[in-house]
N, C-alpha and C positions, 0 to 999 in steps of 0.2 A: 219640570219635565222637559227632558229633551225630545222634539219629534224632526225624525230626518224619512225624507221620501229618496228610495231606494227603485233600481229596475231590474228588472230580469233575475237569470240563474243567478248572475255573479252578485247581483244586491241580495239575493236572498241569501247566500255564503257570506256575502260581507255584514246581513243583519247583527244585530246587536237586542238584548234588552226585551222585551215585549215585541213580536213581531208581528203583521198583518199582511198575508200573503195575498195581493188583491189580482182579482180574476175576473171580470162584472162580466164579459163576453166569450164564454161562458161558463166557466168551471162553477164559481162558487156562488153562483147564483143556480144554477141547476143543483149542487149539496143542499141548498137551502129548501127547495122544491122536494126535491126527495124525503128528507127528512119531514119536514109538512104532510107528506103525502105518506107515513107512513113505514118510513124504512127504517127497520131493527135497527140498523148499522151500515156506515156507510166507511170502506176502507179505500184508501188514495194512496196508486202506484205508479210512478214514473215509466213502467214497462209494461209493453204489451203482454209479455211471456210472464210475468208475474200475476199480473190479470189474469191471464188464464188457469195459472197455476191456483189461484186465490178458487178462481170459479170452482175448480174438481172438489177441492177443501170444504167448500159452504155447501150443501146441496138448495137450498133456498135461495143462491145466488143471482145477483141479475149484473149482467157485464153494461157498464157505461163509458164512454169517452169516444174521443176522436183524434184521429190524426187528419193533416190538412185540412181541419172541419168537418170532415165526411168523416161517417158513423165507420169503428174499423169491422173490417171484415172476419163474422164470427161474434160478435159484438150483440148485444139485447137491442140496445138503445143508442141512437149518437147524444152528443154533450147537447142534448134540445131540452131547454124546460117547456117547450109544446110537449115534446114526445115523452117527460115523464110525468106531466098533468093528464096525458091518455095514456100511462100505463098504470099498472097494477101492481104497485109496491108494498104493500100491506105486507109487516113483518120480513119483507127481504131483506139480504145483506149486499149493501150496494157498493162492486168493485168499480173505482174510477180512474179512469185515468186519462191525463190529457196532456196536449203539446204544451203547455205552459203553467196552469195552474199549480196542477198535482203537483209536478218536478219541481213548482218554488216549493212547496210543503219538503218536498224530499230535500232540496237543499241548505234548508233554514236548519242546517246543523249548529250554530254558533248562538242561535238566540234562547232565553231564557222560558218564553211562553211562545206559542205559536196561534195563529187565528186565521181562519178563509175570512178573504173581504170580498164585499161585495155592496152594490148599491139597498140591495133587498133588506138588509140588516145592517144599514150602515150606522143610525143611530144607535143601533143594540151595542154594536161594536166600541161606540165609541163612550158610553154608560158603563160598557165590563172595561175598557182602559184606566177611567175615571177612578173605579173602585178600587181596582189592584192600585193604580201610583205607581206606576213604576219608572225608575229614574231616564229610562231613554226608549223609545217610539221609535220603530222601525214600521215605514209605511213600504211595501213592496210592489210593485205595478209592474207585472208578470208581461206585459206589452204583448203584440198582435206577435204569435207564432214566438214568444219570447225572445223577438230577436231585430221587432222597430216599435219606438213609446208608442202607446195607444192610449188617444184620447180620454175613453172610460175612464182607465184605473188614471191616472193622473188625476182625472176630475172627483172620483172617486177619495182616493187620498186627499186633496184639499177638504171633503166633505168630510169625513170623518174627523182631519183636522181642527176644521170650524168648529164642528159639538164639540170636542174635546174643551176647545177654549171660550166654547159658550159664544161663540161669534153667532152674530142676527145676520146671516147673509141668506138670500134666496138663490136657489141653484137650480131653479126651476127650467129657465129657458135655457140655460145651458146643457143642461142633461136633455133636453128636447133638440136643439143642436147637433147633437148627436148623432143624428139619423142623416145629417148633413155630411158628418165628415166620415169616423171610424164605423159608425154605424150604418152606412150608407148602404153597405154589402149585402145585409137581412131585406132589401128590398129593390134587388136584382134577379129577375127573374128565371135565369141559369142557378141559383142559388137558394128557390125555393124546397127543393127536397132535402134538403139538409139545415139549411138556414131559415127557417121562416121569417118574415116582418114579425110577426108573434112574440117569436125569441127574442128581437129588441124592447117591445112593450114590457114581456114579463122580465127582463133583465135592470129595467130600467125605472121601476116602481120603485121609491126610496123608501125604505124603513115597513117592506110589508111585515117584516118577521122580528117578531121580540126575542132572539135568541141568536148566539154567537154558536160559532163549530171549532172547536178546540183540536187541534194537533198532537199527537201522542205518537211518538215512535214505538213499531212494534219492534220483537226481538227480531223480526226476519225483514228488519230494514225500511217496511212500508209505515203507513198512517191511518190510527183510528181517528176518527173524526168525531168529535164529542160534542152532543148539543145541551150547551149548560141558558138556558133561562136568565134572562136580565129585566 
């Protein structure tokens, strides 16, 4: 098994094989919380205007994401797994969209399977790799604003790396670390309404969720988001 770590839009274009579109601050670890928390479905769009278009479509809809971090305007929720552990997701269809996650999902036109990564089900992730075999690994670290490496998904990527190869490494202080560099931001105090400290803690729990979120392109270009159990 080939495994290659990839960044941004263009590594998610350039993906190959089995893809892992990683997000830990926040997209796909907020997916992971929604679904936990109860949501029908959760669809992932690159555009705001599609968001909304999705929202008139679903009537049980709940609008999620962010641009610049900050919840967008018109929006249910920003990309905060605080703010979807205090809402009320039961049976919603949850439209997301964000400056980097979503759009590597939307990007990952060339790869064979597609998967949100995240620290939250990073073992799950690397258990459904393990079973499929598939001959080449694409790891994807969507970076801060997709557009400088961020710490997370890179640390991220080696982690799911290491299970795949059964490596005995501890990542413990490193992902605590965190909070030092890329994650320093969640505990800046101009940056608590939007960002909580919170949102690094729940972002940064490895392995709460036994289940992966599958990528499926619809016919109108966006992404279902499928939570298959490992």
């Amino acid at each position: 098994m080939k495994i290659e770590v990839l960044e941004f839009a263009e590594g998610a274009r350039n993906a190959r094989g089995l893809t892992v579109i990683i997000d830990v601050f926040r997209a796909f670890s907020v997916e992971c919380y929604a679904v936990d928390s109860g949501a029908l479905k959760i669809i992932a769009t690159g555009s705001v205007e599609e968001a909304f278009r999705l929202g008139k479509k679903y009537r049980n809809s709940v609008l999620v994401g962010e641009r610049n971090e900050r919840k967008i305007e018109g929006f249910d929720l920003g990309n905060s797994p605080t703010e979807i552990l205090q809402a009320d997701l039961k049976d919603k269809v949850v439209i997301h969209s964000t400056t980097a996650g979503t759009n590597g999902l939307i990007n990952a036109v060339n790869s064979d399977i597609v998967i949100a990564g995240s620290f939250v089900n990073a073992s799950a992730i690397a258990r459904y790799i393990k079973a499929v075999n598939p001959e080449t690994v694409s790891l994807v670290g969507m970076g801060y604003r997709a557009t400088e490496s961020a710490d997370e998904d890179i640390l991220c990527a080696e982690y799911i790396k290491a299970r795949i190869e059964d490596q005995d490494v501890d990542f413990t202080q490193r992902i605590s670390d965190l909070m030092l560099t890329s994650g320093k931001r969640f505990f800046l105090p101009e940056n608590a309404g939007f960002s909580p400290p919170s949102d690094f803690f729940l972002c940064t729990i490895p392995d709460k969720f036994n289940f992966v979120l599958k990528a499926t392109r619809r016919f109108d270009g966006n992404i279902d988001m499928e939570k298959i159990d490992v």
